[in-house]
C-alpha positions as CSV (number, residue, x, y, z in Angstrom):
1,X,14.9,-26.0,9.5
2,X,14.8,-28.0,6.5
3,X,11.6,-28.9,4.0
4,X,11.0,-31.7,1.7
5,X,9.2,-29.3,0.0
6,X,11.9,-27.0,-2.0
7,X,11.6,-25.3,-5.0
8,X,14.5,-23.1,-6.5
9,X,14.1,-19.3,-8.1
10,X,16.1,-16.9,-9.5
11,X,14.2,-14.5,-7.2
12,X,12.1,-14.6,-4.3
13,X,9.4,-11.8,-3.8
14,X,7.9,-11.6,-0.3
15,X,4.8,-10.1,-0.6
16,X,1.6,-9.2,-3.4
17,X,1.1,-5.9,-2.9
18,X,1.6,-2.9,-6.1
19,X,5.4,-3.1,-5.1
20,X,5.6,-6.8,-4.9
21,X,3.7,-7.1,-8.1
22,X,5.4,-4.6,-9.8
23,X,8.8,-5.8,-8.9
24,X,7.7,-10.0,-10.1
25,X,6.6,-8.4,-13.2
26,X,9.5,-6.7,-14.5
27,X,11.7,-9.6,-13.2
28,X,9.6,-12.3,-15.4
29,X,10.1,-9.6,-18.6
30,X,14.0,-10.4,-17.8
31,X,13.2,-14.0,-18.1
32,X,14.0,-14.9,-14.7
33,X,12.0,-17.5,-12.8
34,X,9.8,-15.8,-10.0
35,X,7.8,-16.3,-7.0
36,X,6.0,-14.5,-4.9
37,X,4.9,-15.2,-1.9
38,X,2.1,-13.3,0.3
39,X,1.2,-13.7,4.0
40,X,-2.5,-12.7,3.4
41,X,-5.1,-14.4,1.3
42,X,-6.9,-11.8,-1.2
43,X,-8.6,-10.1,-1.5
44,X,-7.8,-8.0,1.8
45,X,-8.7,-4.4,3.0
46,X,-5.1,-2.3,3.3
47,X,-5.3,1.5,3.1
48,X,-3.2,3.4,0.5
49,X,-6.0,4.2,-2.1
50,X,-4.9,7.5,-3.5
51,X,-2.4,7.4,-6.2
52,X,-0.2,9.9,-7.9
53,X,0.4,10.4,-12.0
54,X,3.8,8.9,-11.8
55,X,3.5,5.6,-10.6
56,X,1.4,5.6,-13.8
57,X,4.8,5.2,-15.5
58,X,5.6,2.2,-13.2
59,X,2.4,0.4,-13.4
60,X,2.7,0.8,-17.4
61,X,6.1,-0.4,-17.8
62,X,5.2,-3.4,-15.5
63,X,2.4,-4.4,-18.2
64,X,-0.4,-3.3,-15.9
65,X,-2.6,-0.4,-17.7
66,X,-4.6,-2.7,-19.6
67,X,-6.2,-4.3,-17.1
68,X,-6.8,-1.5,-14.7
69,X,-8.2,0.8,-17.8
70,X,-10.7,-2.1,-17.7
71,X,-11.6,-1.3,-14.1
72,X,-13.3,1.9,-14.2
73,X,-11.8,3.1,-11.2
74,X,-12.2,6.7,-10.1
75,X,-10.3,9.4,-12.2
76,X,-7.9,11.4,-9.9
77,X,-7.3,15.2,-11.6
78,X,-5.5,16.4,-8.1
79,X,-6.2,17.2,-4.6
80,X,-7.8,19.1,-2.3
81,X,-6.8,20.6,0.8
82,X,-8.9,22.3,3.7
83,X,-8.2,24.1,6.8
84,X,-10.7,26.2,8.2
85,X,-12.0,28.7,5.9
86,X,-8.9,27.5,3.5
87,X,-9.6,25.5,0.7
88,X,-6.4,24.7,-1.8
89,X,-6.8,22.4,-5.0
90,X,-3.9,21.2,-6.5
91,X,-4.0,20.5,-10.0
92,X,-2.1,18.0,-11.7
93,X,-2.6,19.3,-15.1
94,X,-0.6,22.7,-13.9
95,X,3.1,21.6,-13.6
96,X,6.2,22.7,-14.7
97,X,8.0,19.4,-16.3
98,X,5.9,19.2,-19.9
99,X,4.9,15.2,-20.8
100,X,4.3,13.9,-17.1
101,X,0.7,12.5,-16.3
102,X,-2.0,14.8,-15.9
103,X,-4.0,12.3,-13.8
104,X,-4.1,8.7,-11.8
105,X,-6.8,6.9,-9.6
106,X,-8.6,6.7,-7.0
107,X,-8.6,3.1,-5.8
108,X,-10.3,0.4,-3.1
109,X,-7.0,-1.8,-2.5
110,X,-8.5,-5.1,-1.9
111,X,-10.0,-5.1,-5.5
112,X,-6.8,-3.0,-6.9
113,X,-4.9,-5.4,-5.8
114,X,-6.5,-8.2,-6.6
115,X,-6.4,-7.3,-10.2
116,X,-2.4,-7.3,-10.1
117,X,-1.7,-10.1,-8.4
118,X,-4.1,-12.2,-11.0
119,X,-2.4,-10.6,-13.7
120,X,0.9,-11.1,-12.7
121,X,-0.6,-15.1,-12.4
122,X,-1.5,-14.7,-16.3
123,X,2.1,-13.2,-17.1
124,X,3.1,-17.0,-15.4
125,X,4.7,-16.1,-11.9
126,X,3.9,-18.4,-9.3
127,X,1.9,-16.6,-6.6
128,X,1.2,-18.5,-3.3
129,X,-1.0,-16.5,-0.9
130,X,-1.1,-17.8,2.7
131,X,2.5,-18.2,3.2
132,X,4.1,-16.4,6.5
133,X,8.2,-16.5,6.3
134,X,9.6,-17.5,9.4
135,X,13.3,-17.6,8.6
136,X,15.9,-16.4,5.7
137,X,19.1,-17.6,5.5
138,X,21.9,-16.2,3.5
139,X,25.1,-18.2,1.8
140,X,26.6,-15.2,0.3
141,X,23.9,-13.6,-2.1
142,X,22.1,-17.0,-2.5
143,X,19.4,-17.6,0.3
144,X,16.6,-20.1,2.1
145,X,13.5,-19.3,3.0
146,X,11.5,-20.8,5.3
147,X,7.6,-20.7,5.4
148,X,4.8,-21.9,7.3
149,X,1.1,-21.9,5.8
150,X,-2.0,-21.4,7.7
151,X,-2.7,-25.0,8.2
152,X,1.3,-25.0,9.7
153,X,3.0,-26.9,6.8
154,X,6.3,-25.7,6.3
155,X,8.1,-25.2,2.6
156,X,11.3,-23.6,1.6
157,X,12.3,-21.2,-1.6
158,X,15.9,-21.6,-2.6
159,X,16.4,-17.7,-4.2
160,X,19.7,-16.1,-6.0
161,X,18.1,-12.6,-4.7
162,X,15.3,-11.0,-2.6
163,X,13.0,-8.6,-3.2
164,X,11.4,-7.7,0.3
165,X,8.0,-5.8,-0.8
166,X,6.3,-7.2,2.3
167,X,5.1,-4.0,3.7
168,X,3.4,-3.7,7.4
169,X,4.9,-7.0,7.3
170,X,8.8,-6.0,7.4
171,X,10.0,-9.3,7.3
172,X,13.8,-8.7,6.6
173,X,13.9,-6.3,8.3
174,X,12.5,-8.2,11.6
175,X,14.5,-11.1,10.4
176,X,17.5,-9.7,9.9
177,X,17.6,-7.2,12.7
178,X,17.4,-3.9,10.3
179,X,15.1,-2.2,12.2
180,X,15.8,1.4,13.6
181,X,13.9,3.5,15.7
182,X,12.5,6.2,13.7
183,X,12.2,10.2,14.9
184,X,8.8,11.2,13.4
185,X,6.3,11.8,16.1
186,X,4.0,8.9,18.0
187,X,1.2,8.5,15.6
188,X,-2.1,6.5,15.2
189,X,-4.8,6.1,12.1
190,X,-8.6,5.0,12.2
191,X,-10.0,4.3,8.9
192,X,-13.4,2.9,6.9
193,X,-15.2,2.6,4.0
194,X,-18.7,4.3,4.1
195,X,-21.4,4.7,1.7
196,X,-21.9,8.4,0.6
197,X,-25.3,8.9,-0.2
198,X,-24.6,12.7,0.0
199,X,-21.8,12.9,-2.0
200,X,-21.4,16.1,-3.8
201,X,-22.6,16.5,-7.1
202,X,-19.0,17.0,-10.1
203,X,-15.6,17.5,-8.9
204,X,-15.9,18.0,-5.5
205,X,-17.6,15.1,-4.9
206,X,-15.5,13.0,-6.9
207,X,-12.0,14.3,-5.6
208,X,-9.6,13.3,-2.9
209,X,-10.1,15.6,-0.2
210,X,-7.9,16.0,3.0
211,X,-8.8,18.0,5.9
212,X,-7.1,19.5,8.7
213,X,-8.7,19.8,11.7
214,X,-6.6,21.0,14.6
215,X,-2.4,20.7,15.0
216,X,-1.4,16.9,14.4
217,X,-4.7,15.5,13.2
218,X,-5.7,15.4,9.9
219,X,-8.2,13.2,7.9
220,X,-8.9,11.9,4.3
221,X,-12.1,11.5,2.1
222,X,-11.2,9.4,-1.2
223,X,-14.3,9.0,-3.0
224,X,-14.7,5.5,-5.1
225,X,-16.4,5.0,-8.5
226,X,-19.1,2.8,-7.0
227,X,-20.1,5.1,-4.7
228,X,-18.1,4.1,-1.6
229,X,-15.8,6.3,0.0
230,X,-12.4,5.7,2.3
231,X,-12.4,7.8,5.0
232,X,-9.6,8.1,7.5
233,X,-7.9,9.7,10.6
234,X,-4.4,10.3,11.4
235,X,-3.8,12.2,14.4
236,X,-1.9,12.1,17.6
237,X,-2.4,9.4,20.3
238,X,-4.3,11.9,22.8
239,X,-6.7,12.8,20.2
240,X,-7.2,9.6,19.2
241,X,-7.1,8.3,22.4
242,X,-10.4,10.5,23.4
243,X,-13.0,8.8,21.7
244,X,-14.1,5.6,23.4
245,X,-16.3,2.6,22.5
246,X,-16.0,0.3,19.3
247,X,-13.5,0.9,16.6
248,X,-16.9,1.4,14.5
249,X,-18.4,4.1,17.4
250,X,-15.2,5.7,17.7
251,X,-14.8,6.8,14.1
252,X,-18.2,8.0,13.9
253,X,-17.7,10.4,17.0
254,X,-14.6,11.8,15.6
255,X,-16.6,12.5,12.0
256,X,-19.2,14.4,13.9
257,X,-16.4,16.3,15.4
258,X,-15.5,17.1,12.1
259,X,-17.5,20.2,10.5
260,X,-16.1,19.5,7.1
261,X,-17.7,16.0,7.5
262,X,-20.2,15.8,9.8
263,X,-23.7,16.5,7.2
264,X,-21.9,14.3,4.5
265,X,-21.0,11.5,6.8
266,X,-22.7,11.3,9.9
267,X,-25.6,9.1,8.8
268,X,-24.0,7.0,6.1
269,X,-23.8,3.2,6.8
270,X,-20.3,1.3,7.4
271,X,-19.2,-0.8,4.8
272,X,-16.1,-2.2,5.9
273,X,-15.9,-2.4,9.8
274,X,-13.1,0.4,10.9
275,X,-10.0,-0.7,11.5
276,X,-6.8,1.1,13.7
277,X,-3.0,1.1,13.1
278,X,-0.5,2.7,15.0
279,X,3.3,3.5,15.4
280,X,3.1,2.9,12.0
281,X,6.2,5.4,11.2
282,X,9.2,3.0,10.8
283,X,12.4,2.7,9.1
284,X,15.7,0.3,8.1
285,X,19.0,0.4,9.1
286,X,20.2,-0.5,5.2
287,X,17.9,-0.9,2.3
288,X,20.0,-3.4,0.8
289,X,22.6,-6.1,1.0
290,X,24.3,-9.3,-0.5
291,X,21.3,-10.7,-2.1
292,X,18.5,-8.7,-1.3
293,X,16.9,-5.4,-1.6
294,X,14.0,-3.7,1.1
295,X,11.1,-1.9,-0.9
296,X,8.4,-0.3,-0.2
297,X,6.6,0.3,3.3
298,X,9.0,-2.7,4.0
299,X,11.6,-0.1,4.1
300,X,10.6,3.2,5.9
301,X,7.1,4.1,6.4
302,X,6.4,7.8,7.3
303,X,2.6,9.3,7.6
304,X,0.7,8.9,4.9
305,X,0.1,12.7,2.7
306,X,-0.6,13.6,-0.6
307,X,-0.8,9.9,-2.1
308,X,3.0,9.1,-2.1
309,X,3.0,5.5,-0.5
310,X,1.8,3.6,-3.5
311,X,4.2,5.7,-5.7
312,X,7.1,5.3,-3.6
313,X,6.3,1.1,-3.4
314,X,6.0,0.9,-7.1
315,X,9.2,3.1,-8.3
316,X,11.4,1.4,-5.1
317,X,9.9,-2.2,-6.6
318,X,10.8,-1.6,-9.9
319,X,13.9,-0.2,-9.2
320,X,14.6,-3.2,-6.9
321,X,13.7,-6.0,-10.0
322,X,16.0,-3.9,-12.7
323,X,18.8,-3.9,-9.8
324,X,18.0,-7.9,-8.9
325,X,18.4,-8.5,-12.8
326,X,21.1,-6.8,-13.5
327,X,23.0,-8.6,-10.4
């Protein structure tokens, strides 16, 4: 389907999230032309709020640190872990490669990534949020990309490469039939934002905490600087399964099932109305081909533990833009 609305990059980023953002970035300090375009309109609530030391590295080298210092997001020192009468903290500061990062942070996406996709605007990459792709075709490594926006008006992006960062999203991978059936277990999440008007007083009220209730469910309590706090589910599909009502009702039933959780939790108000994902363990047939590269969640998504996502989406997106330059 053709567009009399056109416009020609070097390369095409589908989606603003930290890999997406990371990847434009370091493309534009190789003086291509970039844009990026973003089926949501931000801010919007996405999970992935934990991060680890090293994509510190990434997030520097794209330009970011200034503007996120400015944030005053929650300091992350490490993680804890609890199971039963077991309680493990890992430390970041104790590690055996001298010079890494002794600490990241702890952060509500929408407003995260808000803050890189607006600076990424600043550095002078066209951003255009509302935009779902439809169809990619290839000629070689050069491509077309179709898009619709939420009032149905179609445009095309002429691209030398792609850099699929779209996440959830998977658009090559839908598109180009990349998909593959993955063999991690059947899986779902619940997940909110509540205030935490108990919150523990120092470190343990501060730090990530993950808690393992019984075989195959787990949950997460990532505490926020402004005194909001993430908390999450990821278990199997019976367990989830056995709380009924509202998304909102369920999530509180399963935190007074939780004895870890239930004082801090159980009477705290909802902030953001929960939300429920599931099957959410996927994968790719290839990563890459003639004129485009998968990142990210976009690529293979497996259950989310000890903070790697947002690591893995910003060393695959930067990666991805040093690859797209050098081609």
């Amino acid at each position: 389907m053709m567009s009399d609305n056109i416009e020609n990059v070097d390369i095409l980023v589908i989606g603003a999230g930290p890999s997406g953002c990371v990847a434009a970035s370091i493309a534009n300090q190789k003086g291509l032309k970039v844009k990026v375009v973003e089926r949501s309109i931000f801010p919007r609530f996405v999970i992935g709020e934990s991060l680890l030391p090293k994509c510190m590295e990434h997030l520097e080298e794209a330009g970011f640190m200034e503007v996120l210092k400015a944030q005053n997001y929650q300091k992350k020192f490490g993680a804890r872990f609890i199971r039963g009468d077991k309680d493990c903290l890992f430390d970041f500061s104790e590690q055996f490669t001298e010079g890494c990062r002794t600490w990241t942070w702890q952060v509500p996406r929408s407003h995260f990534d808000q803050v890189l996709a607006t600076e990424v605007q600043k550095m002078g990459v066209n951003v255009s949020f509302g935009q779902s792709v439809t169809e990619v075709e290839f000629d070689g490594s050069n491509s077309t990309t179709t898009m619709v926006d939420k009032e149905g008006n179609s445009s095309q992006v002429k691209a030398r490469y792609i850099i699929d960062s779209s996440g959830y999203g998977r658009v090559l991978p839908r598109l180009l039939d990349l998909e593959k059936k993955t063999d991690q277990p059947a899986r779902k999440a619940i997940f909110t934002h509540l205030t935490d008007k108990q919150r523990p007083e120092g470190a343990p009220g501060q730090q990530i905490t993950f808690v393992i209730h019984k075989l195959d469910v787990w949950m997460w309590i990532i505490p926020f600087s402004d005194g909001v706090t993430s908390v999450g589910f990821v278990g199997n599909t019976d367990y989830i399964e056995s709380f009924k009502g509202t998304t909102d009702e369920r999530i509180n039933q399963m935190i007074k099932d939780v004895p870890q959780m239930r004082e801090r939790f159980q009477t705290q108000d909802i902030v953001v109305p929960a939300k429920q994902i599931e099957a959410f363990a996927v994968s790719a047939k290839q990563l890459y081909g003639d004129g485009f590269v998968i990142t990210g969640n976009s690529s293979e998504f497996i259950d989310p533990i000890f903070s790697s996502g947002v690591t893995f989406a910003t060393h695959s997106g930067l990666l991805a833009a040093k690859a797209a330059a050098r081609q």
